[in-house]
Each structure stands twice: as structure tokens, then as C-alpha cells.
C-alpha positions in Angstrom: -2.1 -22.6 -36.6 -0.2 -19.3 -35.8 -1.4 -16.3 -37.2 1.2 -14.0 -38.7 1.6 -10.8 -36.8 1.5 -7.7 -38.6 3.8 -4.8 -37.3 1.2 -2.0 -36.6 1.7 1.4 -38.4 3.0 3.9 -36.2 0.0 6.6 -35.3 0.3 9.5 -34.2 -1.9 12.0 -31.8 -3.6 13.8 -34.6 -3.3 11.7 -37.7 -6.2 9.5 -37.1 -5.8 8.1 -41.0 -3.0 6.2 -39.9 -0.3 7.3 -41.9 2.3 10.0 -40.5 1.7 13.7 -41.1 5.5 15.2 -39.7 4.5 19.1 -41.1 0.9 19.3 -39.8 2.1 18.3 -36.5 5.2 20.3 -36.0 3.0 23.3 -37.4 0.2 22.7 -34.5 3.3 22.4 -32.0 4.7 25.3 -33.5 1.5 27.7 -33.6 0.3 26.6 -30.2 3.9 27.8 -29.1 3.6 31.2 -30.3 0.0 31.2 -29.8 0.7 30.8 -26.0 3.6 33.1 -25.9 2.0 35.7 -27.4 -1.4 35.3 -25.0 0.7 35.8 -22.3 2.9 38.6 -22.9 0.2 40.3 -24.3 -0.9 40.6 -21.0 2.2 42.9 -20.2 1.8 46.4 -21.6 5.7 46.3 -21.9 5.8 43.4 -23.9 4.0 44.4 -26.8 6.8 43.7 -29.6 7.0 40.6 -28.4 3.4 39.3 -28.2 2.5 41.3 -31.5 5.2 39.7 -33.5 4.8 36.3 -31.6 0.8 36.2 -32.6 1.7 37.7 -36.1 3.3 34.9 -36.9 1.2 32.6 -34.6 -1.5 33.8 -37.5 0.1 32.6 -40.2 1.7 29.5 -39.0 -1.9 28.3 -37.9 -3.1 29.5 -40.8 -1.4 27.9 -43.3 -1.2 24.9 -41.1 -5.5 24.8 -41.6 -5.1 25.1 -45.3 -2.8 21.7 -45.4 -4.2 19.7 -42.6 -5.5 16.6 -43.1 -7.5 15.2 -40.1 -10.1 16.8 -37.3 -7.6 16.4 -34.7 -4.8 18.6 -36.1 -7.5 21.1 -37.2 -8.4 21.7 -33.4 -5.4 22.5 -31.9 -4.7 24.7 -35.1 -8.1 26.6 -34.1 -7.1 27.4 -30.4 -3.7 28.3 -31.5 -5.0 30.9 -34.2 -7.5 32.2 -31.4 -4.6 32.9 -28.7 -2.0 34.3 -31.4 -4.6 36.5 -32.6 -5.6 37.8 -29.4 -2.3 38.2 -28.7 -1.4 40.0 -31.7 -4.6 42.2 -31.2 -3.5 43.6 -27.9 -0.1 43.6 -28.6 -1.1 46.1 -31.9 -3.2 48.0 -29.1 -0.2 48.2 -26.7 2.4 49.7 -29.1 2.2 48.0 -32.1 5.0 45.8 -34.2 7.5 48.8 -34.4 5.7 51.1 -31.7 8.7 52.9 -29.7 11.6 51.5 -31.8 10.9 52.8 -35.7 9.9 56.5 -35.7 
């Protein structure tokens, strides 16, 4: 007898649960964006309004993306992300600042 075949759910990367999670992942894609953007530039003392902004709000997308994820695997990503946008923030505060040169 054939058996029926079942259409299988579609899985993502990080939602190991098996059901879709569309926000948590474009907020990991989102913070590891800006989390990488604002690592680098950081490391260009010119740059500093762009890599302080950048890992500002690397911070708080990753942030607020650990506060509604679901599964392991969207919380790791989130982790490296917040690490590199607040690096990046840090130096680019030490460099000039948000409004260093510009304001004032």
C-alpha cells in the first residue's frame, strides 16, 4: 500500500522548532550587518560617526532581537553581533564620539 506523503514544513537555518520565525531572523541578519560594519570602520579613526552610530544601533537591534528569540540558533548569531556592534560602538565613542566634530 502507498503511504501518503506529507509535504514537509519549511525550516529554516535558526528555527530549529519547525515553524518560521521571519522577525528573529531578519533581526540576526540585520544586527550582524551593523555589527560588522561598525567592527570595521571602527578600525578607521576617521570613521567614527559611522561605526559609533552603526554599533549603537547594532546594540539595540541585537538586543531586542535576544529578548524575542525563540531558539539557540538565532540567539548565537545575536550574541556575536551584539559583541562586534558594541566594540564597534566603544571605539567609535573613543574616536570622536556620535556628534564628535559635527555638533559643537
Amino acid at each position: 500500500m502507498a503511504q501518503a506523503i506529507r509535504p514537509r514544513p519549511r525550516v529554516s537555518l535558526l528555527a530549529t522548532d519547525g515553524r518560521p520565525h521571519l522577525l528573529q531572523e531578519t533581526l540576526v541578519a540585520v544586527a550582524l550587518v551593523l555589527g560588522a560594519l561598525a567592527f570595521v570602520t571602527a578600525m578607521f579613526h576617521n570613521l567614527h560617526l559611522i561605526s559609533s552610530w552603526a554599533g549603537l544601533v547594532g546594540i539595540l537591534t541585537a538586543a531586542y532581537g535576544q529578548y524575542i528569540s525563540v531558539t539557540t540558533r538565532e540567539r548565537f548569531p545575536l550574541i556575536i553581533a551584539l559583541g562586534a556592534s558594541a566594540i564597534g560602538f566603544f571605539l567609535g565613542m573613543a574616536h570622536g564620539g556620535l556628534f564628535g566634530g559635527v555638533v559643537g
